[in-house]
C-alpha positions as CSV (number, residue, x, y, z in Angstrom):
1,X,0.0,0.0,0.0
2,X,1.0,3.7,-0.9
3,X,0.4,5.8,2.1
4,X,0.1,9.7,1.8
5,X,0.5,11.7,5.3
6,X,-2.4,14.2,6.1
7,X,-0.6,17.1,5.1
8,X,1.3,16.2,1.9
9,X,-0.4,14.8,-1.1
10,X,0.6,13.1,-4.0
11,X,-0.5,14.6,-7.9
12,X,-2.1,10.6,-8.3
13,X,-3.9,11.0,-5.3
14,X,-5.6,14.0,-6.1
15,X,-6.3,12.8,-9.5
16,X,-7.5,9.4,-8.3
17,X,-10.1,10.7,-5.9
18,X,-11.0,14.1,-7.8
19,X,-10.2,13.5,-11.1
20,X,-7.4,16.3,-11.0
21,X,-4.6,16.2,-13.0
22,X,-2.9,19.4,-12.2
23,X,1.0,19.1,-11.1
24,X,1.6,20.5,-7.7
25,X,2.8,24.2,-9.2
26,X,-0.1,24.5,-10.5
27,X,-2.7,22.8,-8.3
28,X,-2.7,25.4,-6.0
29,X,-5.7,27.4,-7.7
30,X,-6.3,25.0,-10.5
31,X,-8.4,22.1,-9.9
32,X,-8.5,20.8,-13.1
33,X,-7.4,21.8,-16.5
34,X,-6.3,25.6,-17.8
35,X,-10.0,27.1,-17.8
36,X,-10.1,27.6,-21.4
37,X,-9.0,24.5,-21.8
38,X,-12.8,23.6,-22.2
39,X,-15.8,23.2,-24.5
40,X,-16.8,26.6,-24.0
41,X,-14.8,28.4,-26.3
42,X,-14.1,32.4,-26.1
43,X,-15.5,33.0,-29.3
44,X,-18.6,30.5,-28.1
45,X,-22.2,31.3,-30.3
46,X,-25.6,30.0,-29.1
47,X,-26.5,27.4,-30.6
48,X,-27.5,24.5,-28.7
49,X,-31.3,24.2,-28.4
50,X,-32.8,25.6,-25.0
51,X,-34.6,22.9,-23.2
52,X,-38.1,23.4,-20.9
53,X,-36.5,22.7,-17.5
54,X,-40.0,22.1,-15.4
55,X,-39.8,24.2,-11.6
56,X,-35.8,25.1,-12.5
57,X,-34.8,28.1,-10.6
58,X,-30.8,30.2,-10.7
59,X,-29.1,29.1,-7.4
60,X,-28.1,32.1,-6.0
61,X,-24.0,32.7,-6.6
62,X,-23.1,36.3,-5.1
63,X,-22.1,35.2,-2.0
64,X,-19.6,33.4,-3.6
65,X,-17.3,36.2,-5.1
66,X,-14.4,37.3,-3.1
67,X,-15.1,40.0,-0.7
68,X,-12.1,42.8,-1.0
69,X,-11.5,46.1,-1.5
70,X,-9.3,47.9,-3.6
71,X,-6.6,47.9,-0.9
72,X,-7.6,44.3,1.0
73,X,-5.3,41.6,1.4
74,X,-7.7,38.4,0.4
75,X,-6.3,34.7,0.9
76,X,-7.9,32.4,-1.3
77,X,-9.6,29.2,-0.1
78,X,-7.5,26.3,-0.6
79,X,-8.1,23.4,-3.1
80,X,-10.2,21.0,-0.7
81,X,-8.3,18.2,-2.5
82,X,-5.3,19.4,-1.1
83,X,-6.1,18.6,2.5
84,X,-7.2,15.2,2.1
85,X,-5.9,12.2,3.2
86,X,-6.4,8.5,2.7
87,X,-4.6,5.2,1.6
88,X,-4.6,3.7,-1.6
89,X,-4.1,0.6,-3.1
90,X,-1.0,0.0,-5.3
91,X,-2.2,-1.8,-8.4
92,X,-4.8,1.3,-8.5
93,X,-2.4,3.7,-9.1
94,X,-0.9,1.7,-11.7
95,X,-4.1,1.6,-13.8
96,X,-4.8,5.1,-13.6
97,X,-1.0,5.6,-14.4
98,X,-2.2,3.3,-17.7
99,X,-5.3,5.4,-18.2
100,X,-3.3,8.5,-18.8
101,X,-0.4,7.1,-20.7
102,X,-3.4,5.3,-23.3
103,X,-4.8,9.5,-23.2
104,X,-1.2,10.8,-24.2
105,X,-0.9,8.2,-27.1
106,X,-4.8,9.1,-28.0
107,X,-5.9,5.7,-27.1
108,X,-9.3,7.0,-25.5
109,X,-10.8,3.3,-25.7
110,X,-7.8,1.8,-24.1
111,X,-8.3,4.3,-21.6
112,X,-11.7,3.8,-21.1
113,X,-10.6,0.0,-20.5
114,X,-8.4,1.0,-18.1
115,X,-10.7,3.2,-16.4
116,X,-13.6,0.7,-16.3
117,X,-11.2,-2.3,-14.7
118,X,-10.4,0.9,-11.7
119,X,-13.8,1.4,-11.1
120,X,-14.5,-2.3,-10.7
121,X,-11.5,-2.5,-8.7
122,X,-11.9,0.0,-6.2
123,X,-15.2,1.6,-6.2
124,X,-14.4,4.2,-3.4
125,X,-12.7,6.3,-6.0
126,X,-14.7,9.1,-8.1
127,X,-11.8,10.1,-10.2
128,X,-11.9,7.1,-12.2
129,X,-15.3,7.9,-13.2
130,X,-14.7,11.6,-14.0
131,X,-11.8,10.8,-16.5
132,X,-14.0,8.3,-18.4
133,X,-16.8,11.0,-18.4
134,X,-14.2,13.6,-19.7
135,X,-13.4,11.2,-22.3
136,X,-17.0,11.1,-23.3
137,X,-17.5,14.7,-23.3
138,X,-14.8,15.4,-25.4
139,X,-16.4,12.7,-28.0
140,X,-19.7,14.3,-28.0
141,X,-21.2,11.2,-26.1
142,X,-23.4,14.0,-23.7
143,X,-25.8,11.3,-21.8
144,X,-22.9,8.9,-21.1
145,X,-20.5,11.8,-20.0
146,X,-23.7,13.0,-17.6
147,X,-24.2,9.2,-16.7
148,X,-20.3,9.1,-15.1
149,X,-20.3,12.2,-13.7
150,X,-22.9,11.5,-11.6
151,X,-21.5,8.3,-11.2
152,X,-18.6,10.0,-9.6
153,X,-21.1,12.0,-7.6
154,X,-22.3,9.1,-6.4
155,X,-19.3,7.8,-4.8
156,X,-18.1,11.3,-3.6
157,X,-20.7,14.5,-3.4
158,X,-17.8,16.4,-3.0
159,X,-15.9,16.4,-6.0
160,X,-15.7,19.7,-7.4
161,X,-14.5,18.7,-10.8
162,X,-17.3,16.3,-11.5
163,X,-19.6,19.2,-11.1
164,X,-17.9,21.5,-13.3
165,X,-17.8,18.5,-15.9
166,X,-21.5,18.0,-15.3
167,X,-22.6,21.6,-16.1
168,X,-20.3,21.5,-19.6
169,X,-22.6,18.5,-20.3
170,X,-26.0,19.9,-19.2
171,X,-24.9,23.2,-21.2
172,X,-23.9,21.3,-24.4
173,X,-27.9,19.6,-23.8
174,X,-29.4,22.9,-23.3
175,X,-29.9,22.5,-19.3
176,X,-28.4,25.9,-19.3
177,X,-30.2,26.8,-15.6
178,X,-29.4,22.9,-14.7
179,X,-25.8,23.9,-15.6
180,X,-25.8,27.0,-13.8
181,X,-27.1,25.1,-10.5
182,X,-24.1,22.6,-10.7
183,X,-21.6,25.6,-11.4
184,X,-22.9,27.1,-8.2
185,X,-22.7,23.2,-6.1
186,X,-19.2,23.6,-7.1
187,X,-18.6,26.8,-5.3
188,X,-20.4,26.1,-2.8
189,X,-17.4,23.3,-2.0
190,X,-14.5,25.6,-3.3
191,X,-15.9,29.3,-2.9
192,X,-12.4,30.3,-4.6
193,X,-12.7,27.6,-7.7
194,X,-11.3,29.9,-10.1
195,X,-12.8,27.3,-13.1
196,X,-16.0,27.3,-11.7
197,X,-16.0,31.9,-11.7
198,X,-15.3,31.5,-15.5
199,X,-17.5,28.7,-16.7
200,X,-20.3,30.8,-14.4
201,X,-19.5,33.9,-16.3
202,X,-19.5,32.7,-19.7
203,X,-22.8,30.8,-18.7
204,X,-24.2,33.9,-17.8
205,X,-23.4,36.0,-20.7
206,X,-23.6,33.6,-23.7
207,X,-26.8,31.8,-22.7
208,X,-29.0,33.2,-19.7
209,X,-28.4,37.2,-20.6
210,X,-27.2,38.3,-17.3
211,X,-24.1,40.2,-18.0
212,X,-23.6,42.3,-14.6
213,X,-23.3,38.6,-13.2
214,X,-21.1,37.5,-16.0
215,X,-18.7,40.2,-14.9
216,X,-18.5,39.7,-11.5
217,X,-17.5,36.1,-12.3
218,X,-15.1,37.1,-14.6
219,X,-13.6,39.7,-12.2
220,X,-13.5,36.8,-9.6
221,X,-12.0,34.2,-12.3
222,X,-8.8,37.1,-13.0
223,X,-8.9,37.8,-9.2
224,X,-8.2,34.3,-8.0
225,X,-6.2,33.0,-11.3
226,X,-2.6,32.4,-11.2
227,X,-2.3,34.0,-14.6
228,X,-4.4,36.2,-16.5
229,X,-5.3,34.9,-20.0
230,X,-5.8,38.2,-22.2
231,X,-8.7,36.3,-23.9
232,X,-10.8,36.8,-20.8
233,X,-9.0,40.5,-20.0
234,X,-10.5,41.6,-23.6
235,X,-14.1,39.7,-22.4
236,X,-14.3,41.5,-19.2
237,X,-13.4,45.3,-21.1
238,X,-16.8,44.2,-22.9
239,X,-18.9,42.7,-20.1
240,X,-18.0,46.5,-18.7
241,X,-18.3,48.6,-21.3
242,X,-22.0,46.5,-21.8
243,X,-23.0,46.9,-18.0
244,X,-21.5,50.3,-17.6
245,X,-20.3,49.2,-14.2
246,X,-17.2,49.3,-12.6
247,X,-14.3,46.3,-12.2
248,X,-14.8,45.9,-8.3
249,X,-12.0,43.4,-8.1
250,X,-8.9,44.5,-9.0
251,X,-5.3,43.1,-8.0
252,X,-4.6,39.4,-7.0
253,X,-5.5,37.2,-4.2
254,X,-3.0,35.4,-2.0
255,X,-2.2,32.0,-2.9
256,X,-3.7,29.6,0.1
257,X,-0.3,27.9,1.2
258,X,0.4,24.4,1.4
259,X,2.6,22.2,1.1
260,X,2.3,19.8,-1.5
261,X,5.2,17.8,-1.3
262,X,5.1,14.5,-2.1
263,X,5.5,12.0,0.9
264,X,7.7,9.2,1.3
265,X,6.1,6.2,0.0
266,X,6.4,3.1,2.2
């Protein structure tokens, strides 16, 4: 067995219990991949047919935009992921290790195989299940994609990046308020989730008209984001100029520190 310490954990465990795949440099606001790195593109048109979602209301997401001034030191909430703990088995590892290796040599289906054989393996892991469901995403396969995600909700309610896969899928379906709810579950675990702010924003502008919430999401997402991409500087100048209101975020937040050194393995 592979033993991580409470304090210090591993890139593989992080990926094997949230789906995460971020190296330790960048996991500390990231929790997946880059935030453009997604099926929401910046120059993203409407087109997707909007679907009747009976007794469907906007969960509420102000509350979760950082709270600073112009001159306020703001600490960012750490990566939950980062602070857990556990003990996993080593032939487990090695199969995810597989999984990814089949994804760098574009072998989704060997992947998938992979993946499939984890699941079955150890079924008290949800990353498994949200790499297979990213898989499908990427191949257009919507209902299967929603069917692991949930799937990886169902072994861990907790897992941030199977909501924010779940909303890419319920957008791409037209469940744009369904998608907007699962954004909003995702920051309601990682208030500081800078993926989550962005996928909210664009949400908000490109499909449910609400631009002043668009660009406080977008002000959050720059906020809390490592790096600025200019793509999403150039978006917020519009989102402005649109609303006529002012950027209230301005600066950077403090990284949350922690250590993420790898522990000895036993």
């Amino acid at each position: 067995m592979i033993r991580f310490d409470k304090k210090l954990l591993s890139t593989v465990l992080v990926a094997l219990v949230s789906g995460c795949v971020a190296t330790p440099a960048v996991i500390k606001q990231q929790a997946n991949h880059s935030p453009l790195e997604t099926d929401v593109a910046i120059t993203v048109s409407v087109d997707q047919p909007v679907v009747q979602e009976q007794n469907a209301t906007l969960e509420p997401s102000k509350q979760y935009i950082p709270k600073a001034g112009k001159n306020d030191v703001y600490t960012a909430m750490a990566n939950p992921y980062l602070t857990l703990q556990g003990v996993i088995a080593k032939p487990s590892i090695e199969l995810f290790i597989q999984a990814r290796r089949a994804l760098r040599k574009d072998q989704p289906e060997q992947a998938r195989g992979f993946l499939k054989q984890l699941t079955e393996q150890d079924p008290s892991l949800s990353g498994p299940w949200v790499l297979m469901a990213d898989i499908d995403r990427r191949a257009g396969q919507w209902v299967l994609a929603e069917q692991h995600y949930q799937a990886a909700l169902a072994v861990n309610k907790g897992n941030v990046n199977a909501y924010i896969g779940l909303a890419k899928v319920q957008r791409q379906q037209g469940h744009f308020l369904a998608a907007q709810n699962s954004y909003v579950t995702a920051l309601k675990l990682w208030r500081d989730f800078p993926e989550a702010h962005l996928n909210l924003a664009i949400l908000y502008d490109q499909y449910l008209n609400l631009p002043l919430r668009a660009q406080r999401h977008m002000e959050a997402y720059l906020f809390l984001s490592v790096e600025a991409d200019e793509r999403v500087v150039a978006w917020l100048a519009d989102l402005q100029q649109r609303t006529g209101q002012a950027v209230v975020l301005t600066g950077k937040a403090l990284p949350a520190v922690i250590d993420t050194t790898v522990a000895g393995l036993e």
